[in-house]
C-alpha positions in Angstrom: 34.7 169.1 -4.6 31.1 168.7 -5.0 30.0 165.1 -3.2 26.6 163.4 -4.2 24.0 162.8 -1.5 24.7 159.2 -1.2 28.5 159.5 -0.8 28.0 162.0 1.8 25.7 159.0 3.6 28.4 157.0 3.3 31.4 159.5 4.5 29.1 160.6 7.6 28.4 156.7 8.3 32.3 156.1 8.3 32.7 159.4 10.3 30.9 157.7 12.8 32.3 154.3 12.4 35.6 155.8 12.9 35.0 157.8 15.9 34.2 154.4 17.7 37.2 153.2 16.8 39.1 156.2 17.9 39.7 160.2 18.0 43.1 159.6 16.0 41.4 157.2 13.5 38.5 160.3 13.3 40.9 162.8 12.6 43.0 160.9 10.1 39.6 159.9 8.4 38.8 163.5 8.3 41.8 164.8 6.8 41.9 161.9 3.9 37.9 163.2 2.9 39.5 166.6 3.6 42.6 166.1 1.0 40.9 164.0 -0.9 40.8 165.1 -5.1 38.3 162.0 -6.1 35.0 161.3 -4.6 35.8 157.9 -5.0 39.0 157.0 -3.7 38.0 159.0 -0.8 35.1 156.7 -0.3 37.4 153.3 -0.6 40.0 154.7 1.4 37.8 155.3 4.4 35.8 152.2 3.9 39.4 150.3 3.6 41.2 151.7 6.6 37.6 151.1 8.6 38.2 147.4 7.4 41.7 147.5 8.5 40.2 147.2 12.5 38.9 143.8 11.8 42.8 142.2 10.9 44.6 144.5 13.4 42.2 145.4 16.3 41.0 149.0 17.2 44.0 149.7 19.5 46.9 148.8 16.7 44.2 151.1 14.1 44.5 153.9 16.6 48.0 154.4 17.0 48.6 153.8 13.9 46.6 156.8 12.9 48.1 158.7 15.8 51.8 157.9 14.1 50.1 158.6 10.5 48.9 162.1 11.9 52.9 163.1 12.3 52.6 163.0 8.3 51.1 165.1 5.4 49.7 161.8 3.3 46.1 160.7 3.7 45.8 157.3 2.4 44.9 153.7 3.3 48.5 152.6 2.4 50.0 155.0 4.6 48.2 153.0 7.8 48.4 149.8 6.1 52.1 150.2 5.8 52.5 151.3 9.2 50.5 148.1 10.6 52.0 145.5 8.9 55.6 147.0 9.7 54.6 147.2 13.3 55.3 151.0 13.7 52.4 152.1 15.5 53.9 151.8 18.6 57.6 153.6 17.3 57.8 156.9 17.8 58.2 158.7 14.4 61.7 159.8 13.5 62.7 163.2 13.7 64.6 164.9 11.0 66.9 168.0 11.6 65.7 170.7 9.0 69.5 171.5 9.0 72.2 168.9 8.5 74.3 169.3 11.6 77.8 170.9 10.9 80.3 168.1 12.0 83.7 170.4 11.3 85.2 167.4 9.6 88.2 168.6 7.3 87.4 167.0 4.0 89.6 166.5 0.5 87.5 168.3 -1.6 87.4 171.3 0.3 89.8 174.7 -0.4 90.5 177.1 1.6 91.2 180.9 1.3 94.6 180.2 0.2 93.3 178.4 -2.9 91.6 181.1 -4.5 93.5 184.3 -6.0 91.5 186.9 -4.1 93.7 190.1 -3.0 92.2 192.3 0.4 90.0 195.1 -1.5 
């Protein structure tokens, strides 16, 4: 995407605004400009998040980003749901990528004998 002059002013100004604030919140904002699809909402988002420091503090904004980081969505309502859930400080949950076999005999399941199948 092709960003005017003045919105790169204003990306590199909350580059820097962010990096006070944090090397998590710098990251996160790097990878909302990064994923971004509209100069715009790339613009609010940063400047919204940013603004999110004065209701929650720069420490709850940082781990919050940390946590957000565990993700693949880049958005102000990603770490604006996080702070006003309190989850900053809960470490994300971690999913199996397999669903754990449990061995549990259940109704709807058939075994060999169901099925007319002869020894080839």
């Amino acid at each position: 995407m092709n960003l005017t002059t003045e919105s790169l002013v204003q990306l590199e100004q909350c580059c820097q605004r962010a990096e006070q604030a944090g090397p998590s919140v710098l990251k996160y904002m790097l990878l909302l400009i990064q994923h971004g699809r509209m100069e715009k909402r790339i613009k609010d988002g940063c400047k919204a998040i940013l603004r999110l420091q004065k209701g929650y503090g720069s420490d709850r904004l940082e781990l919050a980003c940390f946590r957000a980081l565990s993700g693949n969505r880049y958005n102000f309502k990603t770490i604006q749901s996080i702070l006003d859930n309190h989850l900053e400080s809960v470490a994300p949950e971690s999913k199996p990528l397999k669903p754990e076999k449990t061995g549990e005999i259940h109704k709807n399941l058939r075994g060999a004998s169901s099925f007319n199948i002869k020894n080839i």
